[in-house]
N, C-alpha and C positions, 0 to 999 in steps of 0.2 A: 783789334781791341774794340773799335765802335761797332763792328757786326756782334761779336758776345755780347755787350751790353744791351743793341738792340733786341737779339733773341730773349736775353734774361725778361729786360723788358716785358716783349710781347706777352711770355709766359705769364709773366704773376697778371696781364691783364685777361689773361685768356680762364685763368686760375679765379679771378676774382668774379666776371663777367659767371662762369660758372654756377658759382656757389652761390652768387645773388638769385639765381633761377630756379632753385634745388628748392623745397620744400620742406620745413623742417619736422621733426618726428610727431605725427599725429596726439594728441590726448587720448584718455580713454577711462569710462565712467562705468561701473558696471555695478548694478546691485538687483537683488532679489525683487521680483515682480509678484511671484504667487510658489507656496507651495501645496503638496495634500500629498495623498498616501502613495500613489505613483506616478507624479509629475513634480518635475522639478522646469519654474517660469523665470527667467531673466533678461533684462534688458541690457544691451549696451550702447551707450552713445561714443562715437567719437569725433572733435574738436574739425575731422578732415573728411570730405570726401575719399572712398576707399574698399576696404573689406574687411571683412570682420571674421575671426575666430573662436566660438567657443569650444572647450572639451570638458567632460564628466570623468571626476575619478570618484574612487569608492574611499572612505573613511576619510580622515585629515593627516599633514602631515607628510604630503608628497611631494615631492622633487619639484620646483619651478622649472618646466623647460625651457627650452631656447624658444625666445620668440618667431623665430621666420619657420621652427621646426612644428611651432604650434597653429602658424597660421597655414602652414603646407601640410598639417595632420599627420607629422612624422611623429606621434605621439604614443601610447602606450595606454591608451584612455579607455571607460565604458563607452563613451559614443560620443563622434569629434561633431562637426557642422561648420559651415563654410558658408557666407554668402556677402554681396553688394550692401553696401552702407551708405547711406548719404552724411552728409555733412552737417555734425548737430541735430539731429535726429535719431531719437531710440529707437534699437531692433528688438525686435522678442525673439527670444530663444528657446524652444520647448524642449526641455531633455525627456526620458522617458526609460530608455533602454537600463535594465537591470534595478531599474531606480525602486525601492521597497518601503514600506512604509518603519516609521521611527528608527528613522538611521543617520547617517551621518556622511555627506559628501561635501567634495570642494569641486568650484565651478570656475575654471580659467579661462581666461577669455585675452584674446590681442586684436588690434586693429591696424592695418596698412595706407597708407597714403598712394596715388597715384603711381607717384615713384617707386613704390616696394618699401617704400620706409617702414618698419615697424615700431606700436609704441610697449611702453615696459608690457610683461605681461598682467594684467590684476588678476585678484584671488578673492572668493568670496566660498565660505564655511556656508552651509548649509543642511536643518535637519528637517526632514520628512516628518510629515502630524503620524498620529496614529489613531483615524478615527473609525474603521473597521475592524471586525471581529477577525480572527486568525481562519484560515479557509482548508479543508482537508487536501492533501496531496498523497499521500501515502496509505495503505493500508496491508499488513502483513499476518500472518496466510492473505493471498488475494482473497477478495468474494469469488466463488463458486459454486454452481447449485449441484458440481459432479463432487460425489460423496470423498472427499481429501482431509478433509480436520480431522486431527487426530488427538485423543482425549487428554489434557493437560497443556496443548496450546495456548501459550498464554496471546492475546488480541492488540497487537501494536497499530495504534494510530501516530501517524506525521503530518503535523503542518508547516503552516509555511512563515511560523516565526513562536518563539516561545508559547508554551501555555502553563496554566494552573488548573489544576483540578480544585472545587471545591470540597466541603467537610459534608455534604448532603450525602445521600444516596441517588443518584440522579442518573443511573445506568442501570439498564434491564436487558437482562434477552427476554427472549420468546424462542420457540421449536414450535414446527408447524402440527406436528402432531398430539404434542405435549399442552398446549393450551396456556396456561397461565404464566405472568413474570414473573421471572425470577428476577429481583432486583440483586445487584451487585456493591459488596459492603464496599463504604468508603477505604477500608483498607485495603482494599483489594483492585484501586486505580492508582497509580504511579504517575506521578509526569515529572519530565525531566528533560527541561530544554524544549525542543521541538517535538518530543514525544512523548505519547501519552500508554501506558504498555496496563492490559484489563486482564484480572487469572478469572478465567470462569469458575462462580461458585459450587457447582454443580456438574453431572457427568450428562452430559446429553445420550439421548439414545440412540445410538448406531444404525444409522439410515435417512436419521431423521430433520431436517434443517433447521439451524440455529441463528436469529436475529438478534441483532443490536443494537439498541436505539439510546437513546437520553435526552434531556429536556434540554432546551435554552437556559444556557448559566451554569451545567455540570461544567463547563471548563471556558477558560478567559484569557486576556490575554493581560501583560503589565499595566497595559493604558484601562483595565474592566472591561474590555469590548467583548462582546459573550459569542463564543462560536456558536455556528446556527444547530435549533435541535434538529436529532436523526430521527426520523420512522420510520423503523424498517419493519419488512411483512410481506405477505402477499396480498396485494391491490387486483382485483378484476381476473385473477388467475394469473397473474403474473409476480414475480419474484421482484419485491422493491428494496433502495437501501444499501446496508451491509446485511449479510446474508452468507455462512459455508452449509455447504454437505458434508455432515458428519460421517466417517466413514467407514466403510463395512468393516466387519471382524469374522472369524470362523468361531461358531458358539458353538462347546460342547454340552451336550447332557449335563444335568445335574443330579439326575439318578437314574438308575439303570433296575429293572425288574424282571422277573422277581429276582432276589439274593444271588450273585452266581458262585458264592460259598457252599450252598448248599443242592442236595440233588434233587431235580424237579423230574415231574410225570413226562412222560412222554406227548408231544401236543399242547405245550405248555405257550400261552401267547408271552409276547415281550414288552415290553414296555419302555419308551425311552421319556425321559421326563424333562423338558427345558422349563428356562428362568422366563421366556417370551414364549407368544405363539407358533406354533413348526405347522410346516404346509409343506405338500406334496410340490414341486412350480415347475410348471409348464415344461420345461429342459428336462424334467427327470426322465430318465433312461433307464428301460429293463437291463438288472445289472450291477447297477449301483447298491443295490442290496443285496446280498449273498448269504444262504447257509450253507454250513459246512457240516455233514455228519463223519465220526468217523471211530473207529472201534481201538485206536490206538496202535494197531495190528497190518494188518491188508488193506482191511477196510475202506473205502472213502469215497464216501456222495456229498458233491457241490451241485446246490441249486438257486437261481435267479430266483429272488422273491417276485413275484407278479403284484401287479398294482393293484388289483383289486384284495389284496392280501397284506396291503398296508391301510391304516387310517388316522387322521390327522385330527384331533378333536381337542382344542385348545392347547394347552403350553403339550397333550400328550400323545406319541406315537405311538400306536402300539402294531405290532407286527405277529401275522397270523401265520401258523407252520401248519400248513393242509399237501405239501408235495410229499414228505417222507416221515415214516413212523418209527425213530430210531428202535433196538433194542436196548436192555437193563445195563448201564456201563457206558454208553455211548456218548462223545463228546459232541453237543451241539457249539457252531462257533458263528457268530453273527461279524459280520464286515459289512462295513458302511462305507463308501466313498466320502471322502470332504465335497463339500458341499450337495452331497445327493438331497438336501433339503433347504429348507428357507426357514428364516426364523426371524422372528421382528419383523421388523423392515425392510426386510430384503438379504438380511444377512444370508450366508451361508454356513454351512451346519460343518462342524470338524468331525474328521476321520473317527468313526467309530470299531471297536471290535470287546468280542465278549464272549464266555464261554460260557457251558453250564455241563454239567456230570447229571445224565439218564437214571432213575433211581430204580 
């Protein structure tokens, strides 16, 4: 009986000697130091020598975790940090990671004692200034100077937080070959949200490259911060800006000569007539033009037109028949390869064919 009472004894002194040594749960003081558009600054102080934990979440309204899970970064956070704290003296803490401007985050923070003690966790709301313009991140068709735009594409720009379009006109293209702006009617910019989507007023010419530019202040953000203007163009021979290549198409004729309703002389030249200029280009191949005579009958002579028996004299081809002198009845038939020719800008010329009746 006196040995249990001694051990009871000893315990609560062993119990009390304990707990008189233990250090009790730290303080912890934590409030806003600095913010701006993507930095988020805090201090924390705590009452103990120790360590200290902040972490970054995104909006408000998030779960308080467990302290020992926030000071060991068992956390779920934008971006945790960890380090040595002295005793009543503030740490600065610099967040950074994800952090955007005019938004909304909560900044938690705990602090440890020697012992591993932790203290509550504190909570501190914070919103980001918004004192720059919105910045482009996106642009859809990409810029490219290889000829892909295709006509009716409308011009999506994304940035990297809301905009407004204003009620000016403050959007232009240009084409390099075309020369003058075309300015783009306010109807005709949309924005919505992080996007801003442009219908081009006009049909660019097929080959030809198409820029787009606007002033300082066509488009802002909530806070009035103006995204920066664009000039685009070619600088020094080089492609600047936003900038697509408008891209090729196969152009047909838009008349054909003379009538092939009616029956023509024998020796009669041809005439094909485009909307742009037609050129003979470099790749053309004996071949690619072909007549066909033929009596309906037995009959039938195929001949290469030879190059010097074609000629290209603005928007007109005309094509010279000096191989064969049909007879009275004879069906002349002209075939043209797609693209045996160039037109515009490089375009290629679509499949041509045609007949005519020998009178």
């Amino acid at each position: 009986m006196l040995l249990g009472l001694l051990v009871m004894a000893s315990c609560a002194d062993f119990e009390e000697f304990e707990s008189s040594n233990r250090m009790p749960a730290p303080g912890i003081t934590l409030v806003q130091e600095r913010i701006s558009d993507s930095t988020i600054v805090v201090e924390v102080t705590s009452t103990m020598e120790g360590y200290a934990a902040v972490a970054l979440y995104a909006d408000t309204g998030n779960i308080t975790p467990d302290p020992e899970q926030l000071l060991t970064g068992n956390v779920a956070s934008l971006e945790h940090t960890y380090t040595e704290i002295p005793s009543e003296e503030g740490r600065l803490f610099t967040l950074t990671a994800s952090v955007v401007q005019d938004a909304r985050y909560e900044v938690m923070a705990v602090v440890s004692n020697a012992d591993g003690i932790t203290s509550e966790v504190a909570m501190l709301e914070v919103v980001t200034t918004d004192q720059y313009g919105p910045n482009l991140t996106g642009i859809t068709p990409s810029t490219t100077p290889e000829p892909l735009y295709a006509d009716g594409t409308p011009i999506v720009l994304t940035f990297d937080e809301p905009v407004m379009a204003g009620t000016g006109s403050d959007f232009f293209f240009t084409t390099y070959f075309g020369g003058d702006n075309e300015v783009v009617p306010a109807e005709n910019v949309e924005a919505a949200g992080n996007e801003v989507t442009i219908t081009i007023p006009f049909t660019p010419a097929h080959g030809d490259y198409l820029f787009l530019s606007w002033e300082e202040g066509a488009l802002t953000d909530a806070s009035g911060n103006d995204v920066a203007a664009m000039n685009s163009g070619v600088v020094e021979g080089y492609l600047e800006g936003l900038y697509w290549g408008v891209a090729l198409v196969e152009m047909a004729p838009s008349g054909v000569a003379p009538d092939t309703a009616a029956a023509q002389p024998a020796g009669f030249d041809i005439e094909l007539t485009f909307d742009q200029a037609v050129a003979l280009p470099e790749s053309f191949e004996v071949g690619q033009v072909r007549l066909t005579y033929s009596d309906g009958d037995r009959l039938e002579s195929s001949w290469d037109v030879a190059v010097e028996d074609i000629t290209a004299s603005g928007n007109v081809l005309t094509i010279a028949q000096t191989d064969y002198t049909p007879a009275s009845g004879f069906t002349v038939t002209l075939t043209m390869d797609a693209g045996a020719l160039e037109v515009g800008l490089g375009n290629p010329s679509a499949e041509v064919s045609a007949a005519w009746t020998i009178e």
